[in-house]
C-alpha positions as a printed NumPy array, in Angstrom:
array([[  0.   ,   0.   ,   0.   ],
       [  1.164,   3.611,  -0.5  ],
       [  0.929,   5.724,   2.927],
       [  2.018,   9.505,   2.736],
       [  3.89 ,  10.357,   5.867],
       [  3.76 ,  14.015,   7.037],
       [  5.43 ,  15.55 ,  10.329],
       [  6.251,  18.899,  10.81 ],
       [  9.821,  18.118,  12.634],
       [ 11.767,  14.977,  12.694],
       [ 11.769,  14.268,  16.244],
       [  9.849,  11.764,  18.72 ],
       [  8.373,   8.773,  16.455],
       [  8.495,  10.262,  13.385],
       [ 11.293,   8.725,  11.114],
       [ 10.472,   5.291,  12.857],
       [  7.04 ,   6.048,  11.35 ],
       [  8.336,   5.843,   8.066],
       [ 10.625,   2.691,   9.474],
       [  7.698,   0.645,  10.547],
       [  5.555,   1.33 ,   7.754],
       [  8.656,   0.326,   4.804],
       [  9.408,  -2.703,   7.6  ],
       [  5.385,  -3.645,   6.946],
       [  6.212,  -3.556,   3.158],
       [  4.091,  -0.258,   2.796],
       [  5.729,   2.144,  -0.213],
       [  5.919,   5.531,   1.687],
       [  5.383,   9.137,   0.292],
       [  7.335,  11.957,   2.595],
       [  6.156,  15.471,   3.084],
       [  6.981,  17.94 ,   5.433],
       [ 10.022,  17.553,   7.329],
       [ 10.832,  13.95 ,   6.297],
       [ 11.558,  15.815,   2.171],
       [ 14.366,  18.085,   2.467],
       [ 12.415,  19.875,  -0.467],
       [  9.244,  20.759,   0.905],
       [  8.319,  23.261,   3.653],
       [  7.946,  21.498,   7.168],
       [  5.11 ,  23.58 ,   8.908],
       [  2.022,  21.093,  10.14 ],
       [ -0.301,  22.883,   7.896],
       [  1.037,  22.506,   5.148],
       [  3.048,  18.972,   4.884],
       [ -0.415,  17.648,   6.179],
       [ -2.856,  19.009,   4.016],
       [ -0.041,  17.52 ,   1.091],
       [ -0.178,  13.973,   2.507],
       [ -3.928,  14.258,   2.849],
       [ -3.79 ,  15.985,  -0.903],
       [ -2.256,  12.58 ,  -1.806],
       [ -5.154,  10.516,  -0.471],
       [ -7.774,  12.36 ,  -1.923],
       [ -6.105,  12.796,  -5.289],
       [ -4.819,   9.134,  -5.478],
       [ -1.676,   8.772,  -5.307],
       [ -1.707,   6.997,  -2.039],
       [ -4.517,   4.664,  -0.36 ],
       [ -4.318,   6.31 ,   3.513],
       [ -1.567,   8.789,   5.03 ],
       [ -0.169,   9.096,   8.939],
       [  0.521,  12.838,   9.945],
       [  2.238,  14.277,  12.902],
       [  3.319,  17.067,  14.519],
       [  3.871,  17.823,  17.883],
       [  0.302,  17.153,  19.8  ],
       [ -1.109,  15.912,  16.674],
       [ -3.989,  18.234,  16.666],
       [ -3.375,  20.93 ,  14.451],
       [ -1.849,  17.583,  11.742],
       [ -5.546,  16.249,  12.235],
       [ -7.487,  19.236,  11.499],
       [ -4.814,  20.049,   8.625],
       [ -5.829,  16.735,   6.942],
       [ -9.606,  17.154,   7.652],
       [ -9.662,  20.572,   5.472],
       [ -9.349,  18.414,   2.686],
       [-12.446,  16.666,   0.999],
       [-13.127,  13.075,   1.345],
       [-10.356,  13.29 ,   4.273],
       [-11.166,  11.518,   7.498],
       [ -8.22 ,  12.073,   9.578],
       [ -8.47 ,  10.496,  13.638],
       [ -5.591,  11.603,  15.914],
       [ -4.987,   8.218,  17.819],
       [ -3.176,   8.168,  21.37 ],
       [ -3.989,   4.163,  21.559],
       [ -5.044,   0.699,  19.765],
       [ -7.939,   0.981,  20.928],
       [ -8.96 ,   4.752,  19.701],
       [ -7.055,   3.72 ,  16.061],
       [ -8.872,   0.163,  15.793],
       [-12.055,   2.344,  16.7  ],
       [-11.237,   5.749,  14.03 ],
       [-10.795,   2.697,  11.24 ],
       [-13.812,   0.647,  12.427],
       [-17.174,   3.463,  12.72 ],
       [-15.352,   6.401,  11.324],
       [-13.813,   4.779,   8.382],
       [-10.691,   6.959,   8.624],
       [ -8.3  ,   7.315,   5.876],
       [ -5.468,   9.516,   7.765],
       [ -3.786,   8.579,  10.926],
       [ -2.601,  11.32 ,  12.946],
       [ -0.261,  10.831,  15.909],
       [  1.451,  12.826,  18.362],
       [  5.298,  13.364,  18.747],
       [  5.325,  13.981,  21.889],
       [  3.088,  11.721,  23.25 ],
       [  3.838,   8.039,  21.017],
       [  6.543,   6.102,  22.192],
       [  7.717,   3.325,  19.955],
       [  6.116,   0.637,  21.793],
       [  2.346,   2.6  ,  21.448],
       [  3.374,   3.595,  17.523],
       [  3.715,  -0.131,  16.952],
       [  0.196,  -1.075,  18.83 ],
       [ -1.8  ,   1.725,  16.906],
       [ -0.319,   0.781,  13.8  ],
       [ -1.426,  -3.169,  14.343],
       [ -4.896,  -1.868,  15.432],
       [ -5.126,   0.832,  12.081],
       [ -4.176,  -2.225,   9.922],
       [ -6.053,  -4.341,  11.317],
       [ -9.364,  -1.814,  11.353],
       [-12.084,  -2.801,   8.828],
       [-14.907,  -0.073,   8.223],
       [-18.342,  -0.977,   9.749],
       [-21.372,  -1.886,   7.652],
       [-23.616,  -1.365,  10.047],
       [-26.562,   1.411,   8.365],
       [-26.1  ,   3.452,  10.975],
       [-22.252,   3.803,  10.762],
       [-22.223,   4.133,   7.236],
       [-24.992,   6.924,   7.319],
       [-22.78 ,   8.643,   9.855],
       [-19.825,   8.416,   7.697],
       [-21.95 ,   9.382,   4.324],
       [-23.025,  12.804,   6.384],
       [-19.918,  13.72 ,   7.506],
       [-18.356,  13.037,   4.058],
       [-20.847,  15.392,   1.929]])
């Protein structure tokens, strides 16, 4: 799968983001801080990575910066983007499951290695709902 990777400074987990997902045989797309080439501010290198979900050219993205908040609402600017900032499994295995999300966004401050490994496993793992009252949820927050 391709995954666009955003983070606004390469700190905390995220170059082992782009590790683990390479390791898990994903292709990965850098933006932000992890392309020398491209400005590194949250806004920006997220809304690219989401750009590259909605447009296409990759199937989900995982964007950071340093609470994750301001990466998550980055994303969600852009249509057809539902990013979930994720502290645990359990919240990521839940974002995939009734929100359907297609970006991941994580905290550098607060993901240690151990956690980034547990809420990747759960966001892999996550298959959208198709329950009628999920999907209508998802269908009115995506119009």
């Amino acid at each position: 799968m391709r995954i666009s990777v955003a983070a606004d400074e390469n700190v905390g987990v995220a170059g082992c983001v782009v590790e683990e997902l390479r390791r898990r045989g994903h292709e990965v797309i850098p933006h932000g801080a992890l392309e020398p080439e491209e400005r590194d501010d949250w806004a920006w290198a997220s809304e690219a990575a989401a750009r590259d979900v909605a447009e296409g050219r990759a199937e989900q993205a995982v964007v950071c910066c340093w609470t994750g908040t301001g990466a998550s609402i980055a994303a969600n600017k852009v249509p057809g983007i539902r990013a979930a900032l994720c502290v645990d499994a359990y919240t990521a295995e839940g974002a995939r499951k009734w929100n359907d999300a297609n970006v991941l966004a994580l905290s550098l401050r607060l993901t240690s290695g151990a956690q980034l490994t547990e809420i990747l496993d759960a966001w892999f793992a996550g298959v959208a709902s198709q329950d009628p009252g999920d999907k209508a949820n998802i269908d009115h927050v995506s119009g």
